[in-house]
TORLO-709790 format. One record per residue (C-alpha): residue in one letter; x, z, y; residue number from 1. Coordinates in Angstrom, 3 decimals, always signed. Each point is the difference from the previous one (the first is absolute). Layout:
BEGIN
<node mipa="a" east="X" up="Z" north="Y" sevex="NUM"/>
...
***
This chain:
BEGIN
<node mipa="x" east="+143.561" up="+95.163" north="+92.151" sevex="1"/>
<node mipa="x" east="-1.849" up="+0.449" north="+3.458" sevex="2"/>
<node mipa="x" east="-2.030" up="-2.485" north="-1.167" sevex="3"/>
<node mipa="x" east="-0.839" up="+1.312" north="-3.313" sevex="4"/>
<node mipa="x" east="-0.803" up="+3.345" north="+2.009" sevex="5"/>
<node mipa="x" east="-2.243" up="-1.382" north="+2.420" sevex="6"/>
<node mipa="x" east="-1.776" up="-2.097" north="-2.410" sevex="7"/>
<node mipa="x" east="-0.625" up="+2.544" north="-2.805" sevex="8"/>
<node mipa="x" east="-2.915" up="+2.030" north="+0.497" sevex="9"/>
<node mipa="x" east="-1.930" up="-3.497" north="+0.810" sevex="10"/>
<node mipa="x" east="+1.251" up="-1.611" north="-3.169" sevex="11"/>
<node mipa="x" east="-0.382" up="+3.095" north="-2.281" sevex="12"/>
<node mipa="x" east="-3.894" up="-0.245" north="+1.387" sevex="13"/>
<node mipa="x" east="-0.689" up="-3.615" north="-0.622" sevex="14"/>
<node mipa="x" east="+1.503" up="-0.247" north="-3.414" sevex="15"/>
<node mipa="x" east="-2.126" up="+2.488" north="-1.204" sevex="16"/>
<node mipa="x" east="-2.811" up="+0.482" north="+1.590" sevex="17"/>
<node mipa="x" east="-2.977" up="+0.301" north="-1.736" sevex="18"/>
<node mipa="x" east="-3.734" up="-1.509" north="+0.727" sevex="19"/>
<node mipa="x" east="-2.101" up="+2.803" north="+1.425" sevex="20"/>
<node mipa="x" east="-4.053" up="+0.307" north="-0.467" sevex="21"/>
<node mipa="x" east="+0.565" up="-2.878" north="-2.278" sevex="22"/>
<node mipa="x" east="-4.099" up="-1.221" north="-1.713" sevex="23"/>
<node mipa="x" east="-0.231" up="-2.719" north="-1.920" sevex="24"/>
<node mipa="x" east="-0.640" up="-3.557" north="+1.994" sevex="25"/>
<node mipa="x" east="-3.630" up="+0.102" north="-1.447" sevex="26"/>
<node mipa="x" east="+0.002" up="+2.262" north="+2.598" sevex="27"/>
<node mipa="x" east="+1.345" up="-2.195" north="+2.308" sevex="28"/>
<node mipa="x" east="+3.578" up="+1.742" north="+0.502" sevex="29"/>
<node mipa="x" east="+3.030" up="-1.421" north="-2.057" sevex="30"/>
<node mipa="x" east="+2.632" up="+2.231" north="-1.652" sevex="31"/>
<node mipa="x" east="+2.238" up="-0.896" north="+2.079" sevex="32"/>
<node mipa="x" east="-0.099" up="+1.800" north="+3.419" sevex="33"/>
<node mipa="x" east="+0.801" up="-2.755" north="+2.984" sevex="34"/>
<node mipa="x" east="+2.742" up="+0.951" north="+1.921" sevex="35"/>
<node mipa="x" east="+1.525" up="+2.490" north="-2.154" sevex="36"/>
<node mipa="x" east="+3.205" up="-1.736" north="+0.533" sevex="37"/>
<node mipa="x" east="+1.866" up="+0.354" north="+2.847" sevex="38"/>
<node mipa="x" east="+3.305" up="-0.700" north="+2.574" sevex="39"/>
<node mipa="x" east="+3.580" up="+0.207" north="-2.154" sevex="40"/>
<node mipa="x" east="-2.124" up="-0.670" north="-3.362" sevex="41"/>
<node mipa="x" east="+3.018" up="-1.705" north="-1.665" sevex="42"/>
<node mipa="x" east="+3.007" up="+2.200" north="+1.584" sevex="43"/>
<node mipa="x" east="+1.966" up="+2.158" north="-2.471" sevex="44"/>
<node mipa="x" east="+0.009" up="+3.565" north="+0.296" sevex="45"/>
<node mipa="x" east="+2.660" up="+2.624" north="-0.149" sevex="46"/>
<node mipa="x" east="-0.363" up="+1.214" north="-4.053" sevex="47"/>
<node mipa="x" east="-1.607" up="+3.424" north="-0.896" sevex="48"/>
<node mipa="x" east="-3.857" up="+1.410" north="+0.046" sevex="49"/>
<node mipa="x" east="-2.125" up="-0.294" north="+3.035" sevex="50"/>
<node mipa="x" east="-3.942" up="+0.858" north="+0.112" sevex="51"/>
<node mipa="x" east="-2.236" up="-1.742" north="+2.254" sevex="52"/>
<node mipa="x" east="-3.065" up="+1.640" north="+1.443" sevex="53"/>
<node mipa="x" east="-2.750" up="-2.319" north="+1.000" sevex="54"/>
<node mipa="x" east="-3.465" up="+0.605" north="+1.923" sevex="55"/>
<node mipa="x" east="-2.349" up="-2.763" north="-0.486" sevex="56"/>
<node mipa="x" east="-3.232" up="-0.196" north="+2.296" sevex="57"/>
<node mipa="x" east="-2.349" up="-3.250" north="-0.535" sevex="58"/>
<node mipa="x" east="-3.072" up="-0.942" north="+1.330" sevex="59"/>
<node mipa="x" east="-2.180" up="-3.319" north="-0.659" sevex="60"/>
<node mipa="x" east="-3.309" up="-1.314" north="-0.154" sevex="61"/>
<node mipa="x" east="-1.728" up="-3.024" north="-0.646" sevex="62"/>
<node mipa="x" east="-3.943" up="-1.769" north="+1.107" sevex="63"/>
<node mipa="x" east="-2.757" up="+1.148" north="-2.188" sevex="64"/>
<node mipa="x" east="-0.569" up="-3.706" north="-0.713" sevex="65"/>
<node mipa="x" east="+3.177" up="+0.289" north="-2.398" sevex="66"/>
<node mipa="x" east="-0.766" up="+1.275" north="-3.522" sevex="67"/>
<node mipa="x" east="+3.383" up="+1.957" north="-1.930" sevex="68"/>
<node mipa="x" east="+0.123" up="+1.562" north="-3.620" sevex="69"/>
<node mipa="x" east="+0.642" up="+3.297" north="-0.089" sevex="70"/>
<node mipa="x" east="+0.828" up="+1.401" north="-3.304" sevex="71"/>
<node mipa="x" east="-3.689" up="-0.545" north="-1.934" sevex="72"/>
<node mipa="x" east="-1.438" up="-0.878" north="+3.413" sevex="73"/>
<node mipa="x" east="-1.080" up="-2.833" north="+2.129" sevex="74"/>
<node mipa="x" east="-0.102" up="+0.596" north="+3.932" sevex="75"/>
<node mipa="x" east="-0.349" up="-1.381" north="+2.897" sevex="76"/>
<node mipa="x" east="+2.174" up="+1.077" north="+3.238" sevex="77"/>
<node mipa="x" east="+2.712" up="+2.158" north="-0.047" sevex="78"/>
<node mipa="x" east="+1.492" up="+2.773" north="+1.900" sevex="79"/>
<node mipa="x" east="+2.908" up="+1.968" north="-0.842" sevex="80"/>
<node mipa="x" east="+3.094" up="+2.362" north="+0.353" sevex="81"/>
<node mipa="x" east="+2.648" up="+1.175" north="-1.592" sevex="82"/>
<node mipa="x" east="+2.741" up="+2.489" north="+0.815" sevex="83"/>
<node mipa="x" east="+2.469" up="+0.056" north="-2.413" sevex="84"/>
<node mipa="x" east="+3.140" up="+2.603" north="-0.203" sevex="85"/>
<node mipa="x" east="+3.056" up="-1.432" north="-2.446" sevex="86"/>
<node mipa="x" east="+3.558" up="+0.730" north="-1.514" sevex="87"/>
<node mipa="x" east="+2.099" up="-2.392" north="-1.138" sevex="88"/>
<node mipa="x" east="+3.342" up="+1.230" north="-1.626" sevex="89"/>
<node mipa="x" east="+2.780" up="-2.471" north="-0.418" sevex="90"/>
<node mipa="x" east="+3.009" up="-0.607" north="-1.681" sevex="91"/>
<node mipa="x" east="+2.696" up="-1.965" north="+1.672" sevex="92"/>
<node mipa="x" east="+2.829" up="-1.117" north="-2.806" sevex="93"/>
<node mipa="x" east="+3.559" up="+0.180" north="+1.123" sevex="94"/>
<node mipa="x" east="+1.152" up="-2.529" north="-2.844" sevex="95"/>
<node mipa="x" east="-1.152" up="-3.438" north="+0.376" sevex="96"/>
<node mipa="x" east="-2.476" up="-2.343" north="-2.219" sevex="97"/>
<node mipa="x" east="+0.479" up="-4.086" north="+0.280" sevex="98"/>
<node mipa="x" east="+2.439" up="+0.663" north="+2.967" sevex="99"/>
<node mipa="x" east="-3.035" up="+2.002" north="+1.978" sevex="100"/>
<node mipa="x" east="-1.059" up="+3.226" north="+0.748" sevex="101"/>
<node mipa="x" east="-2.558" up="+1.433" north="-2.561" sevex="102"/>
<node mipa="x" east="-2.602" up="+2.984" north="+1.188" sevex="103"/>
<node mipa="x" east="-3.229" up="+1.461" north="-1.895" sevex="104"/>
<node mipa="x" east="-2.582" up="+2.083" north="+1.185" sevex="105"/>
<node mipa="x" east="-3.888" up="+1.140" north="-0.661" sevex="106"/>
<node mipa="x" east="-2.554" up="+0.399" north="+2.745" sevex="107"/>
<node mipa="x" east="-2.894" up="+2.975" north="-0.776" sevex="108"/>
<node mipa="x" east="-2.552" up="+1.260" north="+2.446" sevex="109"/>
<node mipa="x" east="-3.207" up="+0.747" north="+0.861" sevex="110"/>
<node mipa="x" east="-2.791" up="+0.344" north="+2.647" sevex="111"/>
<node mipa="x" east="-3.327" up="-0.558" north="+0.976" sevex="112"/>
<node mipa="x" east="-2.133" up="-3.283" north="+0.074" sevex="113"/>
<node mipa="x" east="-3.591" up="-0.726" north="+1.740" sevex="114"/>
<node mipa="x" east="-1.950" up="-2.918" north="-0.436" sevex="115"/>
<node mipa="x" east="-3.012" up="-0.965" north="+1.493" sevex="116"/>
<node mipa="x" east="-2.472" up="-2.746" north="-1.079" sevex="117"/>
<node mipa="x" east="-2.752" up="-1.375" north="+1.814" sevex="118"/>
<node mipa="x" east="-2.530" up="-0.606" north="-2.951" sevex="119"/>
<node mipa="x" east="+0.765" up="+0.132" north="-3.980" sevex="120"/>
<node mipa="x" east="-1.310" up="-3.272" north="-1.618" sevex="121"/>
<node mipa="x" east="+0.512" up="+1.051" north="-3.681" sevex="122"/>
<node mipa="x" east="+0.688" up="+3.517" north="-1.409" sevex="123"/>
<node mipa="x" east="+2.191" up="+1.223" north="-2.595" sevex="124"/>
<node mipa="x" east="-2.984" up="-0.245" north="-2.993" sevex="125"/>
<node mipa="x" east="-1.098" up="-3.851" north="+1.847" sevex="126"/>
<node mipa="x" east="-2.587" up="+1.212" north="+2.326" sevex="127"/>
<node mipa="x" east="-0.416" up="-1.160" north="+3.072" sevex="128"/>
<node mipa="x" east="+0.142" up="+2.677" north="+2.814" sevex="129"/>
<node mipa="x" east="-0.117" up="+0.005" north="+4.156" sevex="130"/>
<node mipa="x" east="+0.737" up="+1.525" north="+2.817" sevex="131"/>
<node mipa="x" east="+3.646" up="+1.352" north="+1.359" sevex="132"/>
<node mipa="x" east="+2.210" up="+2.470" north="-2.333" sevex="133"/>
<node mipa="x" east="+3.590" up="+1.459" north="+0.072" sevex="134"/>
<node mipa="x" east="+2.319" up="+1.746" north="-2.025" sevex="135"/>
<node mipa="x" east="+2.873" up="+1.695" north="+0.277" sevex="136"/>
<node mipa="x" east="+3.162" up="+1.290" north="-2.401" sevex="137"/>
<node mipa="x" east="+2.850" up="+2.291" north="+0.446" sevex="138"/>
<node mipa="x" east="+1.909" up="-1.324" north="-3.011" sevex="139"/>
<node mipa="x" east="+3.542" up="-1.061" north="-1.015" sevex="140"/>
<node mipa="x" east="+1.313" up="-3.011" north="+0.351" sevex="141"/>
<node mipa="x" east="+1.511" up="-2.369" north="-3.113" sevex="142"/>
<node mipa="x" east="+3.818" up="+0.305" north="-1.020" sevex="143"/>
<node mipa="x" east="+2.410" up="-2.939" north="+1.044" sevex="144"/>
<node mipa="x" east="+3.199" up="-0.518" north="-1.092" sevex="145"/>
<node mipa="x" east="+2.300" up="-2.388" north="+1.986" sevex="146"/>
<node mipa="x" east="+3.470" up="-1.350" north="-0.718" sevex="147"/>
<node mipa="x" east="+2.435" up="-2.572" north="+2.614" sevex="148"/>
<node mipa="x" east="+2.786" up="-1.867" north="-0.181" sevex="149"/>
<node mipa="x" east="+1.957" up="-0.586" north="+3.486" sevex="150"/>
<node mipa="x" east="+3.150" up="-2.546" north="+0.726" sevex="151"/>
<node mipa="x" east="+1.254" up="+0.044" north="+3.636" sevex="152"/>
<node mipa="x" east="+2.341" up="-2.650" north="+1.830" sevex="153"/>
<node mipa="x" east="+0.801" up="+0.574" north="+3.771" sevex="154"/>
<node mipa="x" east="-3.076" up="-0.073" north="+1.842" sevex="155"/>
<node mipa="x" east="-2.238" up="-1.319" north="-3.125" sevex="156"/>
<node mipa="x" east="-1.671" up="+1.957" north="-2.757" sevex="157"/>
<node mipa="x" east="-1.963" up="-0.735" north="-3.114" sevex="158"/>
<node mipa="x" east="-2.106" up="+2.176" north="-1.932" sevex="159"/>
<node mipa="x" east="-1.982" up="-0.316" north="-3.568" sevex="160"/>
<node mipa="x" east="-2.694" up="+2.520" north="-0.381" sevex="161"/>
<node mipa="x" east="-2.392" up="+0.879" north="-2.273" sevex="162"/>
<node mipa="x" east="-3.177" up="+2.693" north="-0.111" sevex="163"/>
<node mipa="x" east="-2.243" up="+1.125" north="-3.026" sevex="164"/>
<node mipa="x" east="-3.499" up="+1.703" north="+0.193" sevex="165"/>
<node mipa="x" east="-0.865" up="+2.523" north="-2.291" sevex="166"/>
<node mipa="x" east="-3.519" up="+1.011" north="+0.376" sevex="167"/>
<node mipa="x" east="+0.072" up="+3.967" north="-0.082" sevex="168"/>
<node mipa="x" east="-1.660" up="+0.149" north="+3.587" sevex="169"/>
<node mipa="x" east="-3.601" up="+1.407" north="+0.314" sevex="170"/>
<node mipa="x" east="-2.501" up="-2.408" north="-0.755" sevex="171"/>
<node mipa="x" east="-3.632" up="-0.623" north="-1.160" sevex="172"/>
<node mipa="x" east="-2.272" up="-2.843" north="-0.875" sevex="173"/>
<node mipa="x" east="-2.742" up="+1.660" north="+1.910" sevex="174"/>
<node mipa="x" east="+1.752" up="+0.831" north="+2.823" sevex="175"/>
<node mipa="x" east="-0.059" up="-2.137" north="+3.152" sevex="176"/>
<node mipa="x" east="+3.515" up="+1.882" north="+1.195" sevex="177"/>
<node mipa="x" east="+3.061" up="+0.119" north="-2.661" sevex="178"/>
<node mipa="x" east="+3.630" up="+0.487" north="+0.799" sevex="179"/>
<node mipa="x" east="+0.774" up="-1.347" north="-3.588" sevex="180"/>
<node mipa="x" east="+0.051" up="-3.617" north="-1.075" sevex="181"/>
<node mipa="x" east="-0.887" up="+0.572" north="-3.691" sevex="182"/>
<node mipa="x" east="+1.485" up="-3.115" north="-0.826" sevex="183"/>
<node mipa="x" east="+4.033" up="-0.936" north="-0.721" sevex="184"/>
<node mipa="x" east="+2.053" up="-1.714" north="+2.589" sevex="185"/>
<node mipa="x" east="+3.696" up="-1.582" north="+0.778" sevex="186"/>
<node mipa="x" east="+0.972" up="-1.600" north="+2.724" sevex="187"/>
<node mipa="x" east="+3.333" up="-1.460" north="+0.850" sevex="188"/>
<node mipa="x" east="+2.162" up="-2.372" north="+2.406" sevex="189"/>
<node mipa="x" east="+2.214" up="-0.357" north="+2.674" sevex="190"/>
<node mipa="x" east="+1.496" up="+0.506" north="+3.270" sevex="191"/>
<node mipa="x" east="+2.463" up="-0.442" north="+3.158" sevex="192"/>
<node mipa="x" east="+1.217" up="+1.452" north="+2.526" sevex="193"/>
<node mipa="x" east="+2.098" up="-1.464" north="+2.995" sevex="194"/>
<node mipa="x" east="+1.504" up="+3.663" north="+1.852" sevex="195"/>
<node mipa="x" east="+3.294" up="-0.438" north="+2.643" sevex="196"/>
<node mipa="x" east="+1.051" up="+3.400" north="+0.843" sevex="197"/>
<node mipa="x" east="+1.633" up="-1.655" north="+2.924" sevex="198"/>
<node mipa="x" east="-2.747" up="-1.529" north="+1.569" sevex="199"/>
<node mipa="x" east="-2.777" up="+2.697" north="-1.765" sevex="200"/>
<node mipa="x" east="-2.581" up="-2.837" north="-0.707" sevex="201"/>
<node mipa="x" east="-1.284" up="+0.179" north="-3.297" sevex="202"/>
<node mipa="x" east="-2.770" up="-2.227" north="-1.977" sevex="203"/>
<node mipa="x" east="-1.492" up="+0.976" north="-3.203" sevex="204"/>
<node mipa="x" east="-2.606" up="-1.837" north="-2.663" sevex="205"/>
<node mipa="x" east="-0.619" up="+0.588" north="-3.602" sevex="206"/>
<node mipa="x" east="-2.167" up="-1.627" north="-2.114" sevex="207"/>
<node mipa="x" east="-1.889" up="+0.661" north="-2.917" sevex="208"/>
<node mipa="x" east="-2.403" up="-0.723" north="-2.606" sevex="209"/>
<node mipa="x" east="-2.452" up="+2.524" north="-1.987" sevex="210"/>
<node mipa="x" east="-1.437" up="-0.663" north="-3.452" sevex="211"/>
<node mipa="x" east="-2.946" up="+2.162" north="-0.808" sevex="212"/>
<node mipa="x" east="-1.464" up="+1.290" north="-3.253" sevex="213"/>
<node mipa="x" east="-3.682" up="+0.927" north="-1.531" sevex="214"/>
<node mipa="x" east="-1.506" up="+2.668" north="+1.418" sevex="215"/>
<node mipa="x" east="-1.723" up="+0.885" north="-3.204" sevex="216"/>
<node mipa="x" east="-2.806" up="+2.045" north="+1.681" sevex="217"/>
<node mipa="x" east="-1.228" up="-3.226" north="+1.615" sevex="218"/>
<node mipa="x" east="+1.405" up="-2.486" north="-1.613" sevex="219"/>
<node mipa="x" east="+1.360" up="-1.261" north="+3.419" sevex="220"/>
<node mipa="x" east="+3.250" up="-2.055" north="-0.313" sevex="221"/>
<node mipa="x" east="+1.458" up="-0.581" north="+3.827" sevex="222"/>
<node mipa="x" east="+1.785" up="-3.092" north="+0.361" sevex="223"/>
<node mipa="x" east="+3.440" up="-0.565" north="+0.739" sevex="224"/>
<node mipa="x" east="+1.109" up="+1.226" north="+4.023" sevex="225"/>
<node mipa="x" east="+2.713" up="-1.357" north="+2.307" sevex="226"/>
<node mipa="x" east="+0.842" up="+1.945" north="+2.990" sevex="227"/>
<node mipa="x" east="+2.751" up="-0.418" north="+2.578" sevex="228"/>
<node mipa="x" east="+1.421" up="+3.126" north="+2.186" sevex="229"/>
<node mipa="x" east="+2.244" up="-0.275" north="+3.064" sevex="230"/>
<node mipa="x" east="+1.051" up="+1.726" north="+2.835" sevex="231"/>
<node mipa="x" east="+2.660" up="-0.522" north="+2.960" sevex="232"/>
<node mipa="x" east="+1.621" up="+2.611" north="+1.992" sevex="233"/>
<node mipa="x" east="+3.077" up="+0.701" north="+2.664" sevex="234"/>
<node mipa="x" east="+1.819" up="+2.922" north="-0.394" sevex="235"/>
<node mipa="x" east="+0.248" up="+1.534" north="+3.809" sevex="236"/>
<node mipa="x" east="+2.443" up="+2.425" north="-0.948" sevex="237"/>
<node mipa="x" east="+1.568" up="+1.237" north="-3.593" sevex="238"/>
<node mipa="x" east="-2.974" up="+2.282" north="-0.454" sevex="239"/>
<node mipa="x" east="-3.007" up="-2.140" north="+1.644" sevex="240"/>
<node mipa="x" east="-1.836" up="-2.882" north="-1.257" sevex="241"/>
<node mipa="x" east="-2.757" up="-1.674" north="+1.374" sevex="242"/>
<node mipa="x" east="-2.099" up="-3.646" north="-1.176" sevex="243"/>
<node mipa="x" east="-3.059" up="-1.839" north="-1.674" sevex="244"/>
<node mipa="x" east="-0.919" up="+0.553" north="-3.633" sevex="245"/>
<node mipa="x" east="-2.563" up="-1.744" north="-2.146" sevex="246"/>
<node mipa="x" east="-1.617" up="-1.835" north="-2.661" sevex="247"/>
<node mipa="x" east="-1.547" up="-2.788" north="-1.881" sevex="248"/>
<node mipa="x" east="-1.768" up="+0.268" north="-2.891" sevex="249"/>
<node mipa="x" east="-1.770" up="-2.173" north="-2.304" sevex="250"/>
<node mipa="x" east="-1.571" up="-0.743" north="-3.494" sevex="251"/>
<node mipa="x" east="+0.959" up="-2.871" north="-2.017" sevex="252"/>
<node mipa="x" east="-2.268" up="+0.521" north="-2.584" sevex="253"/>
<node mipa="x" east="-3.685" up="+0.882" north="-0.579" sevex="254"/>
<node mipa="x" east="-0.816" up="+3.466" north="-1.644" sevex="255"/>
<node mipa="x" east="-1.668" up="-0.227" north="-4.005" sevex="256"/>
<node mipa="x" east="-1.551" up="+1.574" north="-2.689" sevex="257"/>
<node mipa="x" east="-3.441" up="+0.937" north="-0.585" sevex="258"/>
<node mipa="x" east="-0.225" up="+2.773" north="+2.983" sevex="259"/>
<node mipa="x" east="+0.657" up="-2.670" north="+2.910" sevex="260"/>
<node mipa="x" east="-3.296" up="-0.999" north="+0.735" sevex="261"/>
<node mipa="x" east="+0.514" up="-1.099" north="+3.390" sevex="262"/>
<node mipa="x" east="+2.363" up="-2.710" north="-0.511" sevex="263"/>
<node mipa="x" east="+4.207" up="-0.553" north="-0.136" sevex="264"/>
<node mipa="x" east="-0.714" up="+2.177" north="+3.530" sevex="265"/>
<node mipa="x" east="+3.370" up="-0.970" north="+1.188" sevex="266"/>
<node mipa="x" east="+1.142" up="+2.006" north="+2.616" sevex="267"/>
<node mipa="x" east="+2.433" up="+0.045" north="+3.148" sevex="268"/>
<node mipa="x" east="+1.060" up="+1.352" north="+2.998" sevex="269"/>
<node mipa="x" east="+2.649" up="+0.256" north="+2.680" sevex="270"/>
<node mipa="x" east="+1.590" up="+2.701" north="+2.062" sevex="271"/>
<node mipa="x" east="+2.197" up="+0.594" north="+3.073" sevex="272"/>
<node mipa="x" east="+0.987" up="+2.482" north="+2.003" sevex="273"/>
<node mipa="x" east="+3.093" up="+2.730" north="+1.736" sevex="274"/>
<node mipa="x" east="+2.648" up="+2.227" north="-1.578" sevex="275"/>
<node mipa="x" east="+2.255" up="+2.366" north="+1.476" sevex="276"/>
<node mipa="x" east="+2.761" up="+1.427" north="-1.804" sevex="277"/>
<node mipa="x" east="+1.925" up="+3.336" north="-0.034" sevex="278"/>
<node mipa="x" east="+3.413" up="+1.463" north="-1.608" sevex="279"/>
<node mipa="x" east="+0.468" up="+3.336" north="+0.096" sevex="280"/>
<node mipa="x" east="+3.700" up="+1.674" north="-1.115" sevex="281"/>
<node mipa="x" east="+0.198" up="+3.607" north="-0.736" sevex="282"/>
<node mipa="x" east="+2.375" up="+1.786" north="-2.475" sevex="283"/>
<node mipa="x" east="+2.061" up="-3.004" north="-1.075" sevex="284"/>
<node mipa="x" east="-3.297" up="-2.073" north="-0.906" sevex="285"/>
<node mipa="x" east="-2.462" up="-2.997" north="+1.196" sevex="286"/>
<node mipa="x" east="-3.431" up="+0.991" north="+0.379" sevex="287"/>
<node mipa="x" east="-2.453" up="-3.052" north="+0.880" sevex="288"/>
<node mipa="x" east="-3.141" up="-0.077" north="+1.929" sevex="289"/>
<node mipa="x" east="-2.388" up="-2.659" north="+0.366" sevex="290"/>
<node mipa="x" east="-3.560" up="-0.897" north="+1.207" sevex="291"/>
<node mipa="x" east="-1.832" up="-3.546" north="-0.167" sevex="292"/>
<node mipa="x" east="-3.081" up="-1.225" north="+0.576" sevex="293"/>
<node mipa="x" east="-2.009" up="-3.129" north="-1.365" sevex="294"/>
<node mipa="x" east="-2.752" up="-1.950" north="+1.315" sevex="295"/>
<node mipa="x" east="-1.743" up="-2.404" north="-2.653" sevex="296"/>
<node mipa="x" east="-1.391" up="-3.274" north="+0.563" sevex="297"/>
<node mipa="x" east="-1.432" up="-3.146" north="-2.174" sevex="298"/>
<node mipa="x" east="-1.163" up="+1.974" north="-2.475" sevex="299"/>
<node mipa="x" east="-2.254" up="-0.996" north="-3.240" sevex="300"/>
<node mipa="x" east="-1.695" up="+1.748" north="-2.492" sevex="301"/>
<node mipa="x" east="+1.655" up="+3.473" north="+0.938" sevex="302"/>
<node mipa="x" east="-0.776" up="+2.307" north="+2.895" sevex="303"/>
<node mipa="x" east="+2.248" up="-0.555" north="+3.443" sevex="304"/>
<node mipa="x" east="+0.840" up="+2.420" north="+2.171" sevex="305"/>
<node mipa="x" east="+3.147" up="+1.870" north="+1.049" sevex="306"/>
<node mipa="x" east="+2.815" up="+2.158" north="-1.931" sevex="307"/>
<node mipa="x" east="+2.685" up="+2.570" north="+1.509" sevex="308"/>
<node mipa="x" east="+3.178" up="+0.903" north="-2.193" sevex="309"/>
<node mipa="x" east="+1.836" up="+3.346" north="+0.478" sevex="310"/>
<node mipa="x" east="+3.822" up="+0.642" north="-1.838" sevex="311"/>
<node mipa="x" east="+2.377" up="+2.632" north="-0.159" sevex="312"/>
<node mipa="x" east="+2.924" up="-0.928" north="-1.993" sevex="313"/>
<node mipa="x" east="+2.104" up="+3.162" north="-1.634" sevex="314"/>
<node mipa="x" east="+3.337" up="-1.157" north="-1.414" sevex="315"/>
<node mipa="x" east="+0.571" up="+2.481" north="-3.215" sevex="316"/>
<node mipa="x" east="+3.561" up="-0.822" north="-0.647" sevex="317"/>
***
């Protein structure tokens, strides 16, 4: 049970956390968010409603000798930023499913997006433009709906997950910043975690793989994504955590249809960085604070920078 209290917030989070300032991959950003996954992934939580609060800040660029699609655009260079504010009610069943612990949630959000290009190759009506431009959108964010299955034995865990996209987020063709994919997603997989209350080392990793639809505004098909979260921590006390968090991700498959001019323009990308962790007890209840930070490396075809991830935890009952 001290487990299960300790480990809740962190597992309510990463089962249903959604992917935040989300554009389609002819953009060069995937669906899936890197990293959105996190320490205590596959733990099983105490049953009952919690909502997750989640501040998103992202910031990446890429040479102006590498050319991106952009809704009905080609560019070349990128600049952007994204801060991104989300809610993510979820459901924690106290009957079992298969012998493990079923939860459902739905992430919704919104923010504001910035992107800067270097030079527009072709515009929107195929005619070929120069010379620096941005945008910028305050917009809403797509829906996505999230269900988990958890088993736990001693110190091991296993989790089944799986996420849909459904494209209700702000989003244009002519746009070079959109908080909306405009296209249909679902991704799905798995994950364990290794956490000894005794000793307060824990080790986390879930991976998953995203299949993409049309976007029917540009024809753009993305291919199919794998991506691979972890993170490591020691608890220092029953309310403080500390470690590493990070990322790989990776496309197996080349994007399609008649709106990927540039290619399959697989992508990846990598990620590492610190967390610090923080439960807070008050009035019979759990809150959960936490902060991490990523720094990206090895990219291709998407921009690389940095991202910072803020969470407040409220358990509802």
């Amino acid at each position: 049970m001290q487990m299960r209290a300790m480990g809740k917030a962190i597992a309510v989070l990463a089962a249903s956390l959604a992917a935040a300032a989300a554009s389609a991959d002819e953009g060069g950003v995937s669906f899936w968010l890197p990293g959105q996954m996190g320490s205590l992934a596959a733990v099983p939580t105490e049953p009952g409603l919690s909502m997750p609060l989640v501040y998103y800040h992202s910031s990446g660029d890429e040479g102006a000798d590498k050319q991106f699609t952009r809704g009905s655009r080609v560019t070349a260079g990128i600049d952007a930023t994204a801060d991104i504010v989300l809610a993510v009610p979820t459901y924690t069943f106290s009957s079992a499913l298969f012998g493990a612990q079923p939860s459902v949630g739905l992430g919704f959000g919104g923010g504001h997006v910035k992107v800067k290009v270097n030079e527009t190759l072709t515009g929107p009506n195929g005619a070929t433009v120069s010379g620096a431009e941005s945008d910028s959108l305050d917009g809403v964010a797509d829906l996505y709906p999230t269900a988990s299955l958890k088993w736990h034995e001693a110190a091991h865990n296993y989790m089944l997950y799986t996420m849909w996209g459904v494209p209700v987020g702000s989003y244009s063709p002519h746009q070079l910043a959109n908080l909306g994919t405009n296209h249909w997603s679902i991704d799905g997989g798995g994950g364990y975690t290794y956490f000894n209350p005794k000793t307060g080392w824990e080790f986390s990793a879930v991976l998953g793989f995203t299949y993409n639809l049309e976007n029917d505004d540009t024809h753009y098909q993305n291919g199919i994504d794998s991506h691979l979260d972890w993170a490591a921590s020691r608890f220092l006390s029953q309310q403080l955590h500390v470690g590493l968090a990070g990322y790989v991700y990776y496309q197996l498959t080349g994007d399609s249809g008649s709106g990927a001019v540039l290619g399959d323009f697989k992508s990846r990308v990598a990620g590492i960085g610190p967390q610090v962790g923080y439960f807070i007890k008050s009035g019979g209840r759990t809150y959960y604070v936490n902060a991490k930070a990523n720094w990206e490396f090895g990219a291709q075809n998407r921009p690389e920078g940095w991202n910072l991830w803020l969470t407040f935890v409220i358990p509802l009952g």
